[in-house]
C-alpha positions as CSV (number, residue, x, y, z in Angstrom):
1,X,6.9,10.7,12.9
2,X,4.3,11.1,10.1
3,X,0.5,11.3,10.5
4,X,-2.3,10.7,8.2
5,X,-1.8,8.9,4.9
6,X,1.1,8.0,3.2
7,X,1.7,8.6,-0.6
8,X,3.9,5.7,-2.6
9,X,3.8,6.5,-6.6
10,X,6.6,4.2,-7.8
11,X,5.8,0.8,-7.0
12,X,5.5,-2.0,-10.1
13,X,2.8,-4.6,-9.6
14,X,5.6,-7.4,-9.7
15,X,7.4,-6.3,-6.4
16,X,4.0,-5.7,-4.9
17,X,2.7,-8.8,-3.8
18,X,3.5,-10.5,-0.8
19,X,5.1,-14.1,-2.0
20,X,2.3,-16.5,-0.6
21,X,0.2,-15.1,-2.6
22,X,2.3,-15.5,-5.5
23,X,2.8,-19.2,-4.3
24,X,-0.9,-19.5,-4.3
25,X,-1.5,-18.0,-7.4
26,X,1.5,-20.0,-9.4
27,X,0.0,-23.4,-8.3
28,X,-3.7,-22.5,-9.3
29,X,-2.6,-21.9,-12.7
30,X,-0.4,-24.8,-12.8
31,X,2.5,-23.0,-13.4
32,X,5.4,-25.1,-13.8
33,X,8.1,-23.7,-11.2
34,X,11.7,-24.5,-10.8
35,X,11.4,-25.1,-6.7
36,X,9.1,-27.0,-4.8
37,X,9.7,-25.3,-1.5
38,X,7.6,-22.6,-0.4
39,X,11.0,-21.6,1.1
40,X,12.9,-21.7,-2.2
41,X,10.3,-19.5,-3.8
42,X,10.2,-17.2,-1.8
43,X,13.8,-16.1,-2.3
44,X,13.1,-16.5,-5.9
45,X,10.9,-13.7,-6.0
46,X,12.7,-11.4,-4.0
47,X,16.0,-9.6,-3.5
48,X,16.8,-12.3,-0.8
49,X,20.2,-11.8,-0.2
50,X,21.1,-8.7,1.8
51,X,23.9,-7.6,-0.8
52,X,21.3,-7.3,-3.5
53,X,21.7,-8.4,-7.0
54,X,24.0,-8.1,-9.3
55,X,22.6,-5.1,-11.3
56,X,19.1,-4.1,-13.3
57,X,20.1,-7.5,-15.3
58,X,19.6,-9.4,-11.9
59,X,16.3,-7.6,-11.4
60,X,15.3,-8.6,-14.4
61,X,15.3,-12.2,-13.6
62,X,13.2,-11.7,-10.3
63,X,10.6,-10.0,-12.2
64,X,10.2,-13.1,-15.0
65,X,9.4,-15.1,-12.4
66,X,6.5,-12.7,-10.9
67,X,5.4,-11.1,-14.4
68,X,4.7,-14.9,-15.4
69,X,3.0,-16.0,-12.4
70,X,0.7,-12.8,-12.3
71,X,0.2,-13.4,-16.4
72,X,-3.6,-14.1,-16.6
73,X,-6.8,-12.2,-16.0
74,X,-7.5,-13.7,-12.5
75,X,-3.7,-13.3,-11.4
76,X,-3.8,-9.9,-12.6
77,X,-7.0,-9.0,-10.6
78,X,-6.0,-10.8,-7.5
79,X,-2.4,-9.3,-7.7
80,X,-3.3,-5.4,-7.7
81,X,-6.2,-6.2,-5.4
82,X,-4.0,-7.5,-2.7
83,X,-1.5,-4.7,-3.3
84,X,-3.7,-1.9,-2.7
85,X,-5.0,-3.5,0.5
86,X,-1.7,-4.5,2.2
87,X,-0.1,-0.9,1.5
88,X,-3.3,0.7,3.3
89,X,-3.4,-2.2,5.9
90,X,0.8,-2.2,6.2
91,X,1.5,1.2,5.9
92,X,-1.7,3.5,6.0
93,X,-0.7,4.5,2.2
94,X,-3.4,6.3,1.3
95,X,-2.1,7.7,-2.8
96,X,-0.8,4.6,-4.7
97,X,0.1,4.1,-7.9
98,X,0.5,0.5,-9.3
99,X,2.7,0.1,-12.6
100,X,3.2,-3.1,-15.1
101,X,3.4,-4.0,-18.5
102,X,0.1,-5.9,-19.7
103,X,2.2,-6.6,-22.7
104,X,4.7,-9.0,-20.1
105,X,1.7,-10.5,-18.8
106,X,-0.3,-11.7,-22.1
107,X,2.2,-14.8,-22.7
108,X,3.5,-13.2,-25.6
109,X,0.3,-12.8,-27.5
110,X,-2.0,-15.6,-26.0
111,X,-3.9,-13.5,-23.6
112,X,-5.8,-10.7,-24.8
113,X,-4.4,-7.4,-23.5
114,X,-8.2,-5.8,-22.9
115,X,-8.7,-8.6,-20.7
116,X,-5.5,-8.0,-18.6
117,X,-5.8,-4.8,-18.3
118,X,-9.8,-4.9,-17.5
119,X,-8.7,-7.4,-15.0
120,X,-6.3,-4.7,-13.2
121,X,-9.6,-2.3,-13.2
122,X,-11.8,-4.7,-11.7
123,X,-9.0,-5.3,-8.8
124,X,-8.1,-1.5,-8.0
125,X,-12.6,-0.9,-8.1
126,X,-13.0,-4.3,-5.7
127,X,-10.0,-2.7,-3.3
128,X,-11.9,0.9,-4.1
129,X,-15.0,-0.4,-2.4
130,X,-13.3,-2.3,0.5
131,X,-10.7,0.7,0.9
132,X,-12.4,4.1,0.7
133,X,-9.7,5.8,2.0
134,X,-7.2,5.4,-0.7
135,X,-7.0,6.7,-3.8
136,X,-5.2,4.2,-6.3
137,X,-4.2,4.4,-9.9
138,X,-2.8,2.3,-12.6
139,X,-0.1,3.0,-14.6
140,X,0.6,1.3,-17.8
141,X,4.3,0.5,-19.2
142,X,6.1,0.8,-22.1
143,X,9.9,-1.2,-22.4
144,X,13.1,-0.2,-24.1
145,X,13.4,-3.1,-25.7
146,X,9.9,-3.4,-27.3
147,X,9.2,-2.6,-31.3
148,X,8.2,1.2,-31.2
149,X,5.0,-0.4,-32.4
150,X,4.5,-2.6,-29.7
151,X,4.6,0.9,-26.9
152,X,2.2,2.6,-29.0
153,X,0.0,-0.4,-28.3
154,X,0.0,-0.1,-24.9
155,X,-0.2,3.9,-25.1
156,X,-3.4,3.3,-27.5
157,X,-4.7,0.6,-24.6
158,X,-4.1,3.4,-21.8
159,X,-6.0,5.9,-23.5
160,X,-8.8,3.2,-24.2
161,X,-8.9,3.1,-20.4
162,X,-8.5,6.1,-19.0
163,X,-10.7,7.5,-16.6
164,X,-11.2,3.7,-15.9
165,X,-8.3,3.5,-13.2
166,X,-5.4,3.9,-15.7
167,X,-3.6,7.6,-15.3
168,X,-0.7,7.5,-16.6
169,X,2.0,6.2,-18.8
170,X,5.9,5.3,-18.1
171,X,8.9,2.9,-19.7
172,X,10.9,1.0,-18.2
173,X,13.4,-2.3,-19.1
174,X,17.1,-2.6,-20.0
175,X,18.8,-1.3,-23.0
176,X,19.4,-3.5,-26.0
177,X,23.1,-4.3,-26.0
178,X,23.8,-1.9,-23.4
179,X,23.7,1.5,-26.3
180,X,21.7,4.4,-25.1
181,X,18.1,4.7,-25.6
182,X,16.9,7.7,-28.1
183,X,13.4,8.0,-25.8
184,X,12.6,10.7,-28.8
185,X,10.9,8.2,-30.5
186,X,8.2,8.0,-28.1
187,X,7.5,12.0,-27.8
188,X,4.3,11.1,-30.5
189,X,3.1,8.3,-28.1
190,X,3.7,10.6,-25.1
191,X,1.9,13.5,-27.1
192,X,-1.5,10.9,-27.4
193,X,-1.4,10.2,-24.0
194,X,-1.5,13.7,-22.1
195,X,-3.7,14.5,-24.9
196,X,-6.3,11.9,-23.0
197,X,-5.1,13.5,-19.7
198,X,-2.6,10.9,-18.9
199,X,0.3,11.4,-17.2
200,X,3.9,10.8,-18.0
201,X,6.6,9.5,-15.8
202,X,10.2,8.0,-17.2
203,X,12.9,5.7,-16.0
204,X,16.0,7.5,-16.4
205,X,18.3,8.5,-15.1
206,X,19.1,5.3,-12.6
207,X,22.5,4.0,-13.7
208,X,24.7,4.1,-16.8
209,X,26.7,6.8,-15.8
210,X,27.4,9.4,-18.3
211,X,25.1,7.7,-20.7
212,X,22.4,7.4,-18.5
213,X,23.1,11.4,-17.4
214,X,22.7,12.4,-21.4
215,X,19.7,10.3,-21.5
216,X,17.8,12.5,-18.6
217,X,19.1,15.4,-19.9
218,X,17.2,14.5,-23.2
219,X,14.1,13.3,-21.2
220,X,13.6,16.6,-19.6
221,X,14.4,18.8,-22.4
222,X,12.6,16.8,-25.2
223,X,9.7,15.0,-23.2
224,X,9.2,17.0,-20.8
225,X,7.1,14.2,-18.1
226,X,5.7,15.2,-15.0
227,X,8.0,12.7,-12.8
228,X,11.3,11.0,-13.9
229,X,11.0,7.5,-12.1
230,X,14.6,7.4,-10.1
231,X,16.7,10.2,-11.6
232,X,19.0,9.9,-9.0
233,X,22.1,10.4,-11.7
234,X,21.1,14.2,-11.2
235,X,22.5,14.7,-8.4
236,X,25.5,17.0,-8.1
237,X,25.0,18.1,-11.8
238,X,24.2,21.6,-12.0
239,X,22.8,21.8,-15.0
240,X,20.4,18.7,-14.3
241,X,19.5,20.1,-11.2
242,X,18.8,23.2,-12.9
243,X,16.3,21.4,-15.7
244,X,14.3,20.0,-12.4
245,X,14.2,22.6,-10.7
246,X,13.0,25.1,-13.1
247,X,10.4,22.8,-15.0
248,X,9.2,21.4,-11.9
249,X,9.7,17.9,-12.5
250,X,8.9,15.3,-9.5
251,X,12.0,12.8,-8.8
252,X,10.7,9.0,-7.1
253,X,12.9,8.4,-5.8
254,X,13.1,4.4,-4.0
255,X,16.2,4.1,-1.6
256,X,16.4,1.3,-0.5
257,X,16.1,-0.7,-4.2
258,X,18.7,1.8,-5.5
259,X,21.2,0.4,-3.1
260,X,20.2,-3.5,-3.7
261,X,20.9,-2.8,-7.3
262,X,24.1,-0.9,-6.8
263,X,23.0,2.4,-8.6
264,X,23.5,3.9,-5.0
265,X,26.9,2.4,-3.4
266,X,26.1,2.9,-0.1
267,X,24.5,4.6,2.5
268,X,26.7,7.4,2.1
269,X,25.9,7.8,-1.2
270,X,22.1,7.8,-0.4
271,X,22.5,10.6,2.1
272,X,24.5,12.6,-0.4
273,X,21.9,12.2,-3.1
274,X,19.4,13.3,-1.2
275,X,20.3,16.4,0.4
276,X,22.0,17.3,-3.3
277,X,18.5,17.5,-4.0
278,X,17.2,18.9,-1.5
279,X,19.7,21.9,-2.1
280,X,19.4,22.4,-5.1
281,X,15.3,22.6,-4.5
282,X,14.7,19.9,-6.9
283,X,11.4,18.1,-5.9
284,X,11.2,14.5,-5.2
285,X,8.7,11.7,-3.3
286,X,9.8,9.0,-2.0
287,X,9.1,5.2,-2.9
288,X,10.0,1.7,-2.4
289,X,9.5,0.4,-6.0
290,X,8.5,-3.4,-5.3
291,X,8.1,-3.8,-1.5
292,X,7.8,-7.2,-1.4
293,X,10.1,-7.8,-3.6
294,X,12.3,-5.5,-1.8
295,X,11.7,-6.0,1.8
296,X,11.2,-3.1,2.9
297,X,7.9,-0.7,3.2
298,X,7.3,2.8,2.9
299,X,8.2,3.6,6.4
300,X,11.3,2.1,6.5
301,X,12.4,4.1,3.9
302,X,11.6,7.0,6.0
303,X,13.4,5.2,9.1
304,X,16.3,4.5,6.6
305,X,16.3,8.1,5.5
306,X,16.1,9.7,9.3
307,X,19.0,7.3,10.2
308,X,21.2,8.3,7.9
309,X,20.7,12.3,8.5
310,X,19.4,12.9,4.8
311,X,15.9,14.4,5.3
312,X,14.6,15.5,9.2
313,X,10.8,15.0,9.9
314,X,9.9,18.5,8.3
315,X,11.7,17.4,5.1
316,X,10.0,13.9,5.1
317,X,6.6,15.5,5.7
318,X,7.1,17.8,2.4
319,X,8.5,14.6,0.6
320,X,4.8,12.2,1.3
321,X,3.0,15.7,1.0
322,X,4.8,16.1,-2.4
323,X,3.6,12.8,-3.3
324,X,0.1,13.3,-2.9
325,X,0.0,16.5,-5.0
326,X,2.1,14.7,-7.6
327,X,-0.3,11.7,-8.2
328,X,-1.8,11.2,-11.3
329,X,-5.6,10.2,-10.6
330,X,-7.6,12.3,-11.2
331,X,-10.2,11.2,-8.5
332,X,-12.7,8.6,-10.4
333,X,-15.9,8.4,-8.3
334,X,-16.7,5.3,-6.5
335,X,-20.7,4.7,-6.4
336,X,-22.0,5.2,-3.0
């Protein structure tokens, strides 16, 4: 179906490890678990149950678990080390970007957030060295539910380390109380970023219905980011469409995690979404978002996506071509 290297930009550290490693890494750090069952734990830190989870909230809950367990300097190192191997290994992904929040993994102020990230650095440059073929990047996260203070932190921390493996910038996390998020109050912090040559991708746009269409439509009009992480909301509104379209903005798009978390109802509704998009020539990559937390890799998306009749080999081609020219990195060099 698809030769040569495989792109995946919207993958988050936490649904990237494979969950013996996880296991491994929860009992050297003496992590106090609520199983004792390799068994138990893995279907702790996954989307286990076929039907999915009951929402973003009942993501939430698997991510705790993972963000805590990868919430040192040596977790963190091991964790994005691993990840970047097993995609090439796995899937022959060849552009990845890896995403987190240090701020989730510095047990709320104990650890010192230099030292996470550093740690993520020396991970991607150990997997640089042992994977030549790829070219990987870090993305750092803000949250919705964070002090405004708090994201400019982290933006101040990826500027600090760009050109270092960190290449871009995103937010993520529920809303408080279920309100809309006004995402103008990080345009400044945005600003700083692409000012360092970061770049900029958003989750919006996944669920919340009319709310969550409003909120994209401000995204793209006030913030203008490269790539909208999801998006999917778009679809079948002309004037979202539109806004894509003409200001080029790259859709990841993750399939299979969309329908686990019922923001896609069904397969039907993943077909639709996608050749919406594809008609209305707005351009999108695809993604898995977490595939070991999800259970599923980059080419079973692709299988998922030819099975269903919503993209044919051409169109799949342009999508992982799409991702590659839509990556952030801007190509560190690796000493010979």
């Amino acid at each position: 179906m698809l030769e040569g290297g495989l792109a995946e930009l919207h993958t988050h550290l936490g649904g990237s490890v494979a969950s013996d490693i996880l296991w491994s890494l929860a009992h050297e750090q003496g992590i106090a678990l609520p199983v004792k069952d390799y068994w138990e734990f893995d279907a702790l830190v996954t989307v286990s149950d076929p039907r999915g989870v009951a929402g973003l909230d009942g993501l939430d809950q698997i991510y705790h678990w993972t963000e805590l367990i990868q919430s040192s300097p040596l977790a963190v190192e091991r964790s994005v080390h691993a990840a970047i191997g097993g995609a090439f290994r796995s899937q022959g992904i060849t552009t990845l970007e890896l995403r987190f929040n240090p701020m989730k993994r510095n047990r709320g102020g104990e650890r010192d957030l230099d030292h996470i990230i550093l740690a993520a650095i020396r991970g991607l440059d150990l997997a640089s060295l042992e994977y030549p073929q790829v070219r990987a990047g870090l993305i750092l996260m803000m949250d919705r539910t964070f002090d405004p203070r708090l994201n400019e932190i982290i933006v101040e921390k990826a500027v600090r380390w760009a050109g270092r493996g960190v290449v871009g910038v995103d937010i993520a996390g529920p809303r408080q109380n279920g309100a809309r998020y006004d995402y103008t109050q990080i345009e400044p912090m945005l600003e700083t970023a692409r000012e360092a040559g970061l770049g900029v991708t958003i989750h919006v746009g996944e669920e919340g219905g009319d709310m969550g269409r409003e909120e994209l439509g401000e995204v793209l009009e006030r913030l203008r980011p490269e790539r909208i992480g999801h998006g999917i909301l778009a679809a079948g509104d002309p004037q979202l469409e539109r806004l894509l379209r003409e200001l080029g903005t790259v859709l990841e798009i993750c399939p299979t995690s969309n329908l686990l978390t019922k923001a896609l109802a069904d397969e039907e509704a993943v077909r639709y979404t996608i050749r919406r998009f594809v008609d209305a020539g707005v351009g999108f990559t695809i993604a898995t978002d977490g595939p070991e937390m999800m259970r599923t890799h980059l080419r079973d998306e692709f299988d998922l996506l030819l099975r269903l009749g919503a993209l044919d080999e051409d169109e799949l081609r342009e999508a992982n071509a799409r991702g590659h020219a839509a990556a952030f990195r801007r190509g560190i060099a690796v000493p010979a």
